[in-house]
C-alpha positions, 0 to 999 in steps of 0.5 A, spaced: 508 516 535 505 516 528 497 519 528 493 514 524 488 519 519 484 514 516 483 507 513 484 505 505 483 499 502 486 500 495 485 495 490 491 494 484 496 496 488 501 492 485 502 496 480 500 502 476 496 508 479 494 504 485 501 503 487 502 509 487 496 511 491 498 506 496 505 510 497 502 516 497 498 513 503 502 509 507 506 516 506 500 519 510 500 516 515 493 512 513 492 505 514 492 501 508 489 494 505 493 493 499 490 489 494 491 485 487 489 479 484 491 473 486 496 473 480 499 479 482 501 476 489 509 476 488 509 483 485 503 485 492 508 482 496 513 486 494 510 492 494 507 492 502 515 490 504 517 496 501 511 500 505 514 496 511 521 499 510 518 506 509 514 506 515 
């Protein structure tokens, strides 16, 4: 049984630092929004199938 420690909604986060940061967090046990422009949508995917992975 995972401890949820808060809530995030992180804008950016199919790359860069705001990647990074969704990791970090997901990691944590924080419950994460993801988010990025709508032209990012393939590399935002990508990034939440990893969290899921990891999670």
């Amino acid at each position: 049984m995972s401890i949820v420690k808060g809530a995030a909604l992180v804008t950016g986060s199919a790359h860069g630092i705001g990647r990074g940061i969704v990791f970090r967090l997901a990691r944590d046990w924080f419950d994460i929004a993801p988010n990025d422009a709508s032209s990012q949508r393939n590399q935002l995917r990508a990034v939440t199938n990893d969290i899921e992975k990891i999670c």
